[in-house]
C-alpha positions in Angstrom: -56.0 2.8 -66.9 -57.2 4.8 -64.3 -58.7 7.4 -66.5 -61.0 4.7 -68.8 -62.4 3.6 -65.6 -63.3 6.5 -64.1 -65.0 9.0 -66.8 -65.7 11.5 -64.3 -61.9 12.5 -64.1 -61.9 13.1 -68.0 -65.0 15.5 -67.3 -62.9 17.0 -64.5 -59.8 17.5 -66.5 -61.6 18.9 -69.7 -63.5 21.4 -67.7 -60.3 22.6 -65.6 -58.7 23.2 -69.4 -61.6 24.6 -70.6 -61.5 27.0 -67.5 -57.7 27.7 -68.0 -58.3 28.7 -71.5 -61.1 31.4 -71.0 -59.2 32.6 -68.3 -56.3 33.3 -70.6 -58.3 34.6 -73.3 -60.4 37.5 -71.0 -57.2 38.7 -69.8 -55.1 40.6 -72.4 -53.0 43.1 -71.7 -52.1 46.2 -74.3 -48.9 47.9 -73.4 -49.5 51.4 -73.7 -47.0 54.7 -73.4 -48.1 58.1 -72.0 -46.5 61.8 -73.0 -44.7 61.1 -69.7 -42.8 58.1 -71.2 -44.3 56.1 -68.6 -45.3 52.8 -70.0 -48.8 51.4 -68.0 -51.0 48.3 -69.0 -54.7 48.2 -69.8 -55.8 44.9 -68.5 -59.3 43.1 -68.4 -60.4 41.8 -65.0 -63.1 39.5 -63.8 -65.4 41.2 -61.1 -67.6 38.6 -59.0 -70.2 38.4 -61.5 -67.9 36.8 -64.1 -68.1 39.9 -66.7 -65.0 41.6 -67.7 -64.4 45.3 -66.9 -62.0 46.7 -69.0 -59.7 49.3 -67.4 -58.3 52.3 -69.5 -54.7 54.0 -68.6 -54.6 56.7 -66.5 -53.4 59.2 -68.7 -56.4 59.3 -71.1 -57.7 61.9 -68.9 -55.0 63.7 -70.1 -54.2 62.7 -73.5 -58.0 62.7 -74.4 -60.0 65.7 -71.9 -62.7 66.3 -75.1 -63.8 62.7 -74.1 -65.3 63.7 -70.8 -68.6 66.2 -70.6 -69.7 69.1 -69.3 -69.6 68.9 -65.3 -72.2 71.7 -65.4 -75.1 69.4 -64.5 -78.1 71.3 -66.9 -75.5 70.4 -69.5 -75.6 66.5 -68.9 -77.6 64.3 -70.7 -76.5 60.3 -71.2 -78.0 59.7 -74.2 -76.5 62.8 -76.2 -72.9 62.3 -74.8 -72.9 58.6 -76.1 -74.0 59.8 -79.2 -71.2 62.0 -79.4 -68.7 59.8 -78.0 -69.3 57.5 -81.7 -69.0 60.3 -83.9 -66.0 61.6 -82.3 -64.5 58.0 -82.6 -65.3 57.7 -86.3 -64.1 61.1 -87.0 -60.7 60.2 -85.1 -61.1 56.8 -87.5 -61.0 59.4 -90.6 -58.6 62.1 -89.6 -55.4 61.6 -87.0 -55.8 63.8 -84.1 -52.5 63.9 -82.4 -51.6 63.9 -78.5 -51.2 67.8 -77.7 -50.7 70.5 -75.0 -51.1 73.9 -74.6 -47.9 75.0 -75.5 -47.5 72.5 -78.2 -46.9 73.9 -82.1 -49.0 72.9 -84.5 -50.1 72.7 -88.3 -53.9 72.9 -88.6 -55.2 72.0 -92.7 -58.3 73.0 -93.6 -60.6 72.7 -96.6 -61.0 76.6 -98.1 -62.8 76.7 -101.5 -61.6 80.5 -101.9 -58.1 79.1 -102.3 -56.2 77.9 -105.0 -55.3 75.0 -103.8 -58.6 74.6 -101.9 -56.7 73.9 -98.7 -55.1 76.3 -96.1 -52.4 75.3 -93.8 -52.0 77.7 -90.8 -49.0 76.8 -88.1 -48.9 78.5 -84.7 -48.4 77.6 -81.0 -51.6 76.4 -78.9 -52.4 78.9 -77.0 -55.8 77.4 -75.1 -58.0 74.6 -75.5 -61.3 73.7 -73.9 -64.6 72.5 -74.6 -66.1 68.9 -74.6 -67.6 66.3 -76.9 -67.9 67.8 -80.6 -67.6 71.5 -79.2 -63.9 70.6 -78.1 -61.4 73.6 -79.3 -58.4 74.9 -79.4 -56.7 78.0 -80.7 -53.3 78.9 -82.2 -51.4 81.9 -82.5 -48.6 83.2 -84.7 -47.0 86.7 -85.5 -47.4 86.8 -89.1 -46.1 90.2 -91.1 -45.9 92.1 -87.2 -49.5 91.2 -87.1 -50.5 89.0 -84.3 -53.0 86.2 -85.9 -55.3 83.7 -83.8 -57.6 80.9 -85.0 -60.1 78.6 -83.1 -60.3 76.0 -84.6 -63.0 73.0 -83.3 -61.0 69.8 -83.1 -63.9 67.6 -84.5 -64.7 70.3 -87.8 -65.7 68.5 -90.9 -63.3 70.9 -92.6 -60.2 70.1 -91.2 -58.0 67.8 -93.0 -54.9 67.3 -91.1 -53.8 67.7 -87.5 -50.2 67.7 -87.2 -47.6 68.2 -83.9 -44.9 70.1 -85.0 -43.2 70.3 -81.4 -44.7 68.8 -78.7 -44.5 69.6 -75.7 -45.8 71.8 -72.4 -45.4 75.0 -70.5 -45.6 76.5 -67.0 -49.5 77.8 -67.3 -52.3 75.9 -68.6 -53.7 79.0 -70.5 -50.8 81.4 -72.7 -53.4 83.9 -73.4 -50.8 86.6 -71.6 -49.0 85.8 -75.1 -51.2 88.1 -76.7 -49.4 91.2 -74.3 -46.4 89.5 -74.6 -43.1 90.6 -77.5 -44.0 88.9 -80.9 -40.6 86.7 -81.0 -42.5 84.8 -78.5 -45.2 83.6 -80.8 -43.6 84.2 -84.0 -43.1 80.3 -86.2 -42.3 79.8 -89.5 -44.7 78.8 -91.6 -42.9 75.9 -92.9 -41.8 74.6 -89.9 -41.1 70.9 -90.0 -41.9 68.6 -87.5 -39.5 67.6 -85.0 -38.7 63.8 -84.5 -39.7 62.3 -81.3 -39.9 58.5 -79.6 -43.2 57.1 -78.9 -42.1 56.5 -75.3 -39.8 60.0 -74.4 -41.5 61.9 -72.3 -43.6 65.5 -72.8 -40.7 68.5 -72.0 -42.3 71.0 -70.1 -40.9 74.1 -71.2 -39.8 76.5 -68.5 -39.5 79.7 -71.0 -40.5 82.7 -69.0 -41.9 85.5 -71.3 -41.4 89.1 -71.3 -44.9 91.1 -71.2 -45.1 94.6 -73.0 -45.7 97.8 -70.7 -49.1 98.2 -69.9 -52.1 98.8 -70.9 -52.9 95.3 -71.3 -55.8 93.2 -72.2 -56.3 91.9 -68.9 -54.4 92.3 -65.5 -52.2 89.7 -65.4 -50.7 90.3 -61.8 -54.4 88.8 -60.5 -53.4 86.0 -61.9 -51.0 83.3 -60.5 -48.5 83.1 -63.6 -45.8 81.0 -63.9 -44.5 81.3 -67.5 -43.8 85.0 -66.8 -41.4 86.9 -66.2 -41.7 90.0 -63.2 -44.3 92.4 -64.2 -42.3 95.6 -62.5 -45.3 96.8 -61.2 -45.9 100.0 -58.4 -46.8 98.2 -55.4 -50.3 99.3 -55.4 -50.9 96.9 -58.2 -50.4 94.2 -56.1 -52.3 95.7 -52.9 -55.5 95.6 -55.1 -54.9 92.4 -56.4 -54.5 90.6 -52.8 -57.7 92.5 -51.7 -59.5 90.8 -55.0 -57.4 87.2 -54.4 -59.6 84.2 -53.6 -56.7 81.3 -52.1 -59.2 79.6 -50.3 -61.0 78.4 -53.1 -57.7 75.8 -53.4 -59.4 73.8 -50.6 -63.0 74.3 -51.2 -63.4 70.3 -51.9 -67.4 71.2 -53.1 -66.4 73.5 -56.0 -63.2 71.6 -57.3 -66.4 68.4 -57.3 -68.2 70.6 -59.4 -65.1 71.7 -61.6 -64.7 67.9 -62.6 -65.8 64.4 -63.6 -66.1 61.9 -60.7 -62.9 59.3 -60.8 -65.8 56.6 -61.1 -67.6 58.0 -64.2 -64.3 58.9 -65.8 -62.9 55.2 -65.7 -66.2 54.1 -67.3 -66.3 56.6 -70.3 -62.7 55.8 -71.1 -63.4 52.0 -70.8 -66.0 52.6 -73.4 -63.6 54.3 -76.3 -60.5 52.4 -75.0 -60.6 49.7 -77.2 -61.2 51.9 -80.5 -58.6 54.4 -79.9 -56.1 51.5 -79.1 -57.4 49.5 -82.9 -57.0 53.4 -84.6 -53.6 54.1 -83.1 -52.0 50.1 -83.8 -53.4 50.9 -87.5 -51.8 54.1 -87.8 -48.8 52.9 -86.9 -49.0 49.5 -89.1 -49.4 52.3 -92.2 -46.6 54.2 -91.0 -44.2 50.9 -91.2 -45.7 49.9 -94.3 -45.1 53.3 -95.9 -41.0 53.5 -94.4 -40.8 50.4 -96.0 -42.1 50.8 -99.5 -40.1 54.6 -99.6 -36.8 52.2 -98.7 
């Protein structure tokens, strides 16, 4: 009774449900897993102007580091970078790019028209990887016949067919390249390795293998350089008087040059908020195929 005689009370409820129902629709949140097995959650928050701000994970900055330009400011320019930004993501709609390390073997297909099957599959362990936007690369190496073979390949090629993880996982130093001075068994994978089965939400190993470098000469001189993944060099002292003279440790705390090394926190948060969204739609489709195909095979 009270309601019929006082319409401005059904306003006041239909507005408070009304209210209630956006509130619940702008705020989703997308359970998502890292290669640390840590699960996080993307969520959608109001700011004081009422539009949403969507917050990507954490760990895309480490999942996806091809995502983020060149801090070399003559290399910056807005308009190209979101340019590439959509051709990466319909690229990464056409062909799976895995989650991968240096460290991590892999199975690179290309398209080869000299070959008879028009395709070439190379496997090898990820030696390096670098670049940004459609320049990102990587390179693998494998000992194949006692020869030691390399190939850069650039993540975003036309040509590649397939990307696939064999083993992943991580290692001590962020660059192998000391692999290259190193005994072949170290980089020596069969070519038809198969993958290794791993849970969505196990973690990355970081493999603590230390490597055993050939006598020298070597490419470069790896005692200047702070090297985990190796083993001791059994160099004459000398070797290491030179390189202390030549060291640099105070660039650790130089705050100026590690801000010129990077991506501010702020603009990195709003690039991945851009392509979070579409990598999330391409990964939940991937893995509705996948079902679809274990359950057809059964």
């Amino acid at each position: 009774m009270a309601i019929k005689e006082n319409p401005r009370l059904v306003q006041s409820f239909f507005k408070r449900y009304a209210a209630s129902l956006s509130e619940s629709a702008v705020q989703p949140s997308v359970e998502t897993s890292d290669g640390s097995g840590s699960s996080s959650v993307s969520k959608q928050d109001n700011n004081a102007s009422g539009n949403t701000v969507v917050v990507a994970p954490p760990e895309f900055r480490f999942i996806y580091p091809e995502f983020l330009p060149d801090p070399s400011i003559e290399r910056r320019n807005k308009l190209r970078e979101k340019l590439e930004r959509m051709d990466m993501l319909q690229r990464r709609s056409i062909v799976e790019i895995p989650e991968f390390y240096t460290g991590s073997i892999m199975s690179v297909t290309v398209a080869d028209v000299n070959s008879p099957n028009k395709t070439t599959k190379f496997v090898g362990i990820c030696i390096q990887r670098g670049g940004s936007g459609l320049r990102a690369w990587f390179i693998l190496r494998n000992v194949v016949d006692r020869q030691g073979i390399e190939i850069l390949y650039e993540m975003y090629c036309p040509l590649i067919q397939k990307i696939e993880v064999l083993r992943l996982e991580k290692r001590l130093d962020e660059s192998l390249l000391y692999l290259r001075d190193a005994l072949p068994e170290y980089s020596t994978f069969p070519l038809d390795m198969e993958p290794e089965r791993r849970l969505d939400n196990s973690f990355v190993p970081i493999n603590p293998l230390k490597v055993k470098l050939r006598p020298r000469p070597w490419l470069e001189r790896w005692e200047r350089q702070d090297l985990k993944g190796v083993e001791d060099l059994n160099l004459p002292q000398k070797y290491y008087d030179k390189a202390k003279k030549v060291a640099k440790p105070w660039e650790k705390y130089d705050l100026m040059l590690q801000y010129r090394k990077t991506i501010p926190a702020e603009e990195q948060e709003k690039i991945f908020a851009e392509v979070h969204s579409q990598l999330q739609q391409q990964d939940l489709k991937r893995k509705v195929r996948r079902r679809r195909g274990a359950t057809s095979d059964q």
